[in-house]
Structure formats: C-alpha cells, structure tokens
N, C-alpha and C positions, 0 to 999 in steps of 0.2 A: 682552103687558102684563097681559090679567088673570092670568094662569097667575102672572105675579108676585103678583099683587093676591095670589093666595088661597094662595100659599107665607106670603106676610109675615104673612096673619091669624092661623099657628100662632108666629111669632116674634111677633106683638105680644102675644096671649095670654099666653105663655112669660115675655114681657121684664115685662109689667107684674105678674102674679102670681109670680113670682120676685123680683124688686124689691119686693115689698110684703113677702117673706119676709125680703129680705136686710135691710129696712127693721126687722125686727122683732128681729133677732139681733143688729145693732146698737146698737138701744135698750138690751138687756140688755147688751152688755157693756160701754157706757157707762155705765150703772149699775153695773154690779158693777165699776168704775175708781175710781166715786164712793165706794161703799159700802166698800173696800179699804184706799182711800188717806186715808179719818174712821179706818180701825181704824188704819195702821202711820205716815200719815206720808212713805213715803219712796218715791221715784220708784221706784227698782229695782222692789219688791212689786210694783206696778201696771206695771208696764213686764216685770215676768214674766207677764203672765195672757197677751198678745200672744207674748211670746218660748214659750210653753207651746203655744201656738196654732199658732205657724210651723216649731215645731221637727221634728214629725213629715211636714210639709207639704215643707219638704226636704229631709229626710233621705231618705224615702219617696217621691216623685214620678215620679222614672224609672222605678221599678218598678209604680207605681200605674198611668203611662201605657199601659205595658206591657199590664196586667191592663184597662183601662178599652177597649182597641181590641181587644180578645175577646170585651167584655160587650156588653151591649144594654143601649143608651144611657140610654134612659128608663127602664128596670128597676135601672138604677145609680143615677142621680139620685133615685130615689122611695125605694130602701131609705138611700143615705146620707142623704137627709133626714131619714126615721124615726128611725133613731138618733142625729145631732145631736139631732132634739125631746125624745129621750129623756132624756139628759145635763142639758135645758136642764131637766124636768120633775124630773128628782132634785134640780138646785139647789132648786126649788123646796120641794119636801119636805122637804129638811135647811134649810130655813131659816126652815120654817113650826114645824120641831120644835127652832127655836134652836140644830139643831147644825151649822151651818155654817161650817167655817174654810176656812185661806188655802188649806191643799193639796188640800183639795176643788177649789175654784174651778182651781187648776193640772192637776187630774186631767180633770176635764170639760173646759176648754179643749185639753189635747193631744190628747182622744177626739174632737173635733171636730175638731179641726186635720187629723184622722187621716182620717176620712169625707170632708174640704173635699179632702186628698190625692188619693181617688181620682172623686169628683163633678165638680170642678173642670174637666180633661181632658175625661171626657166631657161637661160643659155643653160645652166648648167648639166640640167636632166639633156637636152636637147642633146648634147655633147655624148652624153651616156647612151644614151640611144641610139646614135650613129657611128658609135665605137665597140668592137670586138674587144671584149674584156681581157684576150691575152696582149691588146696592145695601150691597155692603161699608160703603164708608166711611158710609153714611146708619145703617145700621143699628148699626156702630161708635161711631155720634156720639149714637143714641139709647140704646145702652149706658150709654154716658159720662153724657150726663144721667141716670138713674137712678141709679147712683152718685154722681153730685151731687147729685140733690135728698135723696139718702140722708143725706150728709152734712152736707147742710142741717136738716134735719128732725129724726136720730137725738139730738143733742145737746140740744136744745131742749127736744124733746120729752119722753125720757127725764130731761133734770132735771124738770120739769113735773110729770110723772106721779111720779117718784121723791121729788121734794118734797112733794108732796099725798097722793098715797099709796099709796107705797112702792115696795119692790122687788118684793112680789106682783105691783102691780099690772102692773107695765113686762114683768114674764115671761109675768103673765095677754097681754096683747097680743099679744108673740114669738108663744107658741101657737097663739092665733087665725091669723097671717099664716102661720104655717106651715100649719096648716089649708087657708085658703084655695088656696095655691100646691100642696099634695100633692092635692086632688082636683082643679083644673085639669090638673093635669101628668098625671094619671092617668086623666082621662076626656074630654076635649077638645083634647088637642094630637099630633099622629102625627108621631113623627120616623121616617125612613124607613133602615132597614139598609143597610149596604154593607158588602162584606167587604176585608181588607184582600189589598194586593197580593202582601204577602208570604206570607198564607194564616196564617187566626188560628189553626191547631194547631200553630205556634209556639211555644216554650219563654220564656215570662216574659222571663228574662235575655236571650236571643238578640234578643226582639225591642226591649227596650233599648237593648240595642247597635246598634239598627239608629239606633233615636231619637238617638244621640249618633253615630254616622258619619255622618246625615244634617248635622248641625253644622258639625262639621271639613270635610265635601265643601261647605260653603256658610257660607264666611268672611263674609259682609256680617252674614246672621239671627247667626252666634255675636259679631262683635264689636259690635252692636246691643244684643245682651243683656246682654254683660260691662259695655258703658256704661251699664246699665240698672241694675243690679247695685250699679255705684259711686254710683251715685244713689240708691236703696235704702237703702243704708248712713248716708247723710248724711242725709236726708228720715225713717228711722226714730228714729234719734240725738236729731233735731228734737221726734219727737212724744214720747220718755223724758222729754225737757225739759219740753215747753210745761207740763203738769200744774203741774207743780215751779215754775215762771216765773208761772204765773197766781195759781195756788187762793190762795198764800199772803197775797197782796196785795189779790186781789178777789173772791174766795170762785169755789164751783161755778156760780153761774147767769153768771158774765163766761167762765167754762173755756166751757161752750156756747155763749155768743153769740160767742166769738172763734173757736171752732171751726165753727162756723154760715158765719160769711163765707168761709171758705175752699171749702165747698159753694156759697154761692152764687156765688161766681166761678166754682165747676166748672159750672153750670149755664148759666152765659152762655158758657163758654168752649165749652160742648156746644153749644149751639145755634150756634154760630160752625161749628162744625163738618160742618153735619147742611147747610148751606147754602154752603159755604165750596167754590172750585173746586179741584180735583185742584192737588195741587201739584207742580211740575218734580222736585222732589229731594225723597221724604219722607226721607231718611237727614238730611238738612241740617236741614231741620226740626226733626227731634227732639233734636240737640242745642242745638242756637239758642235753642227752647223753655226747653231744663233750663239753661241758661246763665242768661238773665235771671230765670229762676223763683228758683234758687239763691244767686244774685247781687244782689236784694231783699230779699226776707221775711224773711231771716236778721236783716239788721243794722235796721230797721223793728224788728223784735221787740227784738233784744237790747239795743239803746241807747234804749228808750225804754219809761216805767214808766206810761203812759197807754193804757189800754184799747180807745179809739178808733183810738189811730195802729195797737195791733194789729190791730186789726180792717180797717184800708185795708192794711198787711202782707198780712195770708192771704190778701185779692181780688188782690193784686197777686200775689203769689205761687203763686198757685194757678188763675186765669184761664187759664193756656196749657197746666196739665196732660192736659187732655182731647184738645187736637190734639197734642200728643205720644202721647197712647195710643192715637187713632184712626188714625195715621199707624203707628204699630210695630203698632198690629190688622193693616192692609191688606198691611205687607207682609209678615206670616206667613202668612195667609190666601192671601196667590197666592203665597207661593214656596213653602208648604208642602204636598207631593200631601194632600188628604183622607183618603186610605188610609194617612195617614202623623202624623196630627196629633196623634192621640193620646198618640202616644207622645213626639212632636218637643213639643207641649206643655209634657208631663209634663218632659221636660230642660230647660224653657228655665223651668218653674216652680223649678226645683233652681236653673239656674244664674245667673236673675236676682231670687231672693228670698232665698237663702240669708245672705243679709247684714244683712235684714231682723232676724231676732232676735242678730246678734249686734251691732246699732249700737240698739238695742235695750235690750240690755245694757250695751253701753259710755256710751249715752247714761247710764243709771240711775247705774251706777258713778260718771261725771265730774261728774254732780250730788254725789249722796251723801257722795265719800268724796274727790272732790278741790276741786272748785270751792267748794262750798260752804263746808266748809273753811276756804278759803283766801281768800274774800270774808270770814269773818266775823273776820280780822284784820286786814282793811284799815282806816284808819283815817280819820276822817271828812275830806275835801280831799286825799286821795290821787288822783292819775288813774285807778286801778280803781273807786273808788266814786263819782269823778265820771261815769264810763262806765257804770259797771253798776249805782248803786245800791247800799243796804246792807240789811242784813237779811236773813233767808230771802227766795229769789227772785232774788238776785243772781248766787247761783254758777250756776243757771240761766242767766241772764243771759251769762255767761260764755260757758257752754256753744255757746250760738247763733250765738255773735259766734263761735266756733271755729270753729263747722260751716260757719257763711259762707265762709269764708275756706276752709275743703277744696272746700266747694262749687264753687267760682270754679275754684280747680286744676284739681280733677276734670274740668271740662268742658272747658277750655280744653287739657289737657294730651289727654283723647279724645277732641275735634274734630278734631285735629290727624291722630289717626291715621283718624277715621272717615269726612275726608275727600277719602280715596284710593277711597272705594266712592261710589256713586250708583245712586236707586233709581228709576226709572219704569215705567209701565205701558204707556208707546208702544214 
C-alpha cells in the first residue's frame, strides 16, 4: 500500500502540472477560434486550425509510436513540449508585429499537431509506468476530471482574458503553464525505463507493424476503436457546427458558457467514475454510454434557439463521456503488454482519430456551403424554419439535427456487432 502511495505521488505531480499545461494551450486556441472567426466569418476557417492540428497527428502516429517506444520517455515529453511553446511564442511575435494571418495559425497548429504525434504515445506508457495497475480505473477517472475541468475553465476563461485583454494576454498564460509543467516534469517526477520485448534496435517500420498485428490478433481492442472512430466523426462534425449555431445569435461569451457546461458534466461524470464499481462488461458500457450521449444533445441543440436548453444539452450530453473513456483506458491498459503500448497506442491514435479532421471538415463544409444555404431560402412557416429557425444559425441547426440522427445509427448498427465481444477483469 505505501509503495502505491509513493508511485501515485509522481502521477499526481505529472497529472496536475500537465493539466495546468493542457489548461493553457487550450485557452490559446480558444482564443485564436475567436480571434479567426471576427476576421472570416465562416465555420470551415475555424474548423481548419483543429483539422491543421489532427492531420499530422494521424497521418503520423504509427510511426511516431514506433520511434516514442525507443526513446525515453520523459526526454520525449520535455523536448515536444519545448517546441509546441515555441510555435505558441511565434504566434505571439507576429502578432505583436501585426503580421499575423490565417496560414500562419494553420502552420503552428500542424507543428504541434506534429510534436502532440509523437508526445502523446509516450505520455501515455509514461502514465503506465508510474501507475499501480490496481489503481487504473481511479487514475483513468482522475484523468478524465482534468480534462473536464479543462473544458470547463478553457472557454470562460479565455473569453475573459481575451475580452479584457486580449490575445497577448491568454498566450502570456499558455507560457506560464508550460513553464510550470516543463520544470516539474524535469526535475521532480522519475518515470522508470523498460525496454521493449521485441528489443528497441528495431527498424521504425518493423516495429509498427508489430503495433498493427498486435490489432488484427485482438479483435475486441480493434473493433472498440473503429466504434470509436465512427463517434469521432459525428462528435467532431458537432463542434465545426456549434461555433456556427451560437456566435451568430448570442455572441462569443454564450459559445463559452454553453461550451463550459459540457466540461462540467465531464467533471461530474469523472468523479462518478473515480468511485463508481468495476463494471461486468466495460465493452457494453461504452457503447450504451455513446448511444444516449449521441442520441440527446444533438436534437436539445438543433431544435432549439434558447441558450439555456443548450446548455442542459451538453450536461446531458456529455455527463457519461468520462466512463466511456475510463472504461476503453482500462481495457487497453490490461490487454495491452507495456512493452507494447507505444506503438499499439500510436495505431489506435491513427485509427480512432483519423475521422476527427475529416467530420471536421465535412461539419464546416455542411454549414458553409449547404445548409446554410439552403435555410436561407426557407421561407417564414415552412416546417424547416419552424424546426430550425431562420437566419444565420439555422443551417447549423440543420447540421446537428443530421448528426443526431447518424449518431443514433452509428451506435445501434455497432452495438450490434460489439456485442459478440465482452470484456472483464475476473
């Protein structure tokens, strides 16, 4: 028991000065969505700084895993940090010298994207490492809160500071919190080496290929991620919209408070977690979770032009994401060897995010260039405008009320097959 005590001291260190980082790169790029979408206007623009973001993050991964289970671990995480701050610290320059445009912002997002690539993998083994495997799911569920309260906090906050003053200020912050987190991680926390099984003088590619055979030989972890994948697509689709669905009707400080409550429902849905008992089947779980998750919030948003009903939307909607992700933590964590995570990682980053920038995309597009559109010829007492409203906002509107409705399939059509598998720890 203490020997646990004093592993969890380097993860609580780690959890909370990491979270005060991720806390910070947040804030900026919340701001620079705001600061974006006053210059163009159009979902896409803002809906590319993320697609900018993910695109080398998938393409890249399997190989990144590859390379991240040869490095040392905490010597990976401290240099990609540095160079994410870097990127963040140029924004800052060109836009202290007025020269700051869009394809900048797209350039520094894919150079992080690029670092997040191969950091990510190793945070993750790191994590493992300095975790007593009987406190996975606690530690899983303390994760999860952090990223809730992140979610909670980044929007708010960063209008806040962004309205009073400015975008300096919100990257002066970012800075700070990286600060803090690179000299923790650098002089107060030991993550302890392991080599891998396969033996890291390994060829990059070979040892990829190991991370994707590991998949195929273990159909539950691959058909877990592809349903993860199709949820990704609909859930990103969702956030191209919301921007598009809000700003128009209730400016930037209603986009944060209705993005606020969706963190605060992650934060109660963590703490559900962190006390919550083992459950029989986490495979059933997690689709049951994405079922009602996706099966709410959608049509709460779309059919309704009141700020508050969104706002009971995103708690409702977003309440059960945490035991969905503490539930697919726990059983990548025991079905995946440690000497093997890196790289298994790195493929499951590829093959349940890569949908991520392109619903993304498609979300910007079906605003921009169809929905909206196509709302704004509806004519007043038509059943579209009785549904969706008129005005900018609507084809948004639209939008959500689609995603609802893939949503609902998506789950129902891969329940169907995900439940032929079952997962427990006895």
């Amino acid at each position: 028991m203490d020997k646990s005590k004093g592993q969890l001291r380097d993860f609580v260190i780690l959890w909370i000065t990491q979270s005060l980082s991720q806390l910070g790169s947040a804030m900026t790029g919340f701001a620079l969505t705001l600061w974006l979408y006053e210059k163009t206007g159009s979902a896409l623009s803002t809906a590319a700084l993320t697609i900018c973001t993910y695109a080398p993050y998938v393409i890249m991964s399997i190989l990144a895993g590859a390379v991240s289970d040869r490095l040392d671990k905490k010597k990976t995480m401290l240099v990609c940090d540095v160079l994410a701050a870097a990127g963040t610290l140029l924004v800052l320059v060109l836009y202290r010298s007025d020269m700051l445009r869009t394809w900048h912002l797209y350039a520094v997002n894919a150079a992080a994207g690029l670092m997040n690539t191969v950091q990510q993998p190793a945070s993750e083994v790191a994590y493992t490492l300095i975790v007593p495997k009987e406190h996975y799911q606690k530690t899983s569920g303390l994760q999860s809160l952090a990223r809730s309260a992140i979610s909670v906090g980044n929007p708010v906050i960063a209008t806040a500071i962004y309205g009073f003053a400015g975008l300096e200020a919100v990257i002066a912050v970012d800075l700070a919190t990286f600060l803090v987190a690179f000299l923790s991680l650098a002089f107060f926390i030991h993550i302890p080496q392991k080599e891998t099984a396969s033996g890291s003088e390994g060829s990059v590619l070979r040892l990829a290929r190991e991370g994707l055979g590991f998949l195929r030989k273990n159909p539950l972890v691959l058909h877990v991620l592809l349903f993860m994948s199709g949820v990704n697509l609909v859930a990103s689709a969702f956030d191209a919209a919301l921007p598009a669905l809000v700003i128009p009707t209730h400016g930037n400080s209603t986009l944060g408070i209705v993005m606020s409550c969706s963190g605060i429902a992650m934060v109660v849905g963590s703490l559900i977690v962190t006390v919550m008992p083992r459950p029989k089947d986490r495979v059933r779980v997690i689709y049951l979770t994405m079922l009602f998750s996706l099966g709410t919030e959608n049509f709460l948003l779309a059919l309704s032009r009141n700020a508050a009903v969104w706002c009971v939307g995103q708690v409702i909607g977003w309440i059960l994401v945490p035991v969905m992700s503490a539930n697919e933590n726990v059983i990548l964590r025991n079905t995946i060897p440690v000497e093997l995570q890196g790289r298994v990682f790195a493929c499951r980053n590829t093959l349940q995010f890569f949908t991520i920038p392109l619903g993304l995309a498609f979300g910007g597009f079906l605003v921009d260039d169809v929905c909206e559109p196509f709302m704004s010829r509806q004519a007043e007492g038509t059943v579209f405008a009785a549904l969706f409203g008129t005005g900018k906002g609507s084809g948004a509107s639209l939008v959500i009320f689609i995603l609802g409705i893939a949503g609902i399939m998506l789950c129902l059509v891969s329940g169907r097959n995900l439940r032929r598998y079952s997962y427990s720890e006895d």
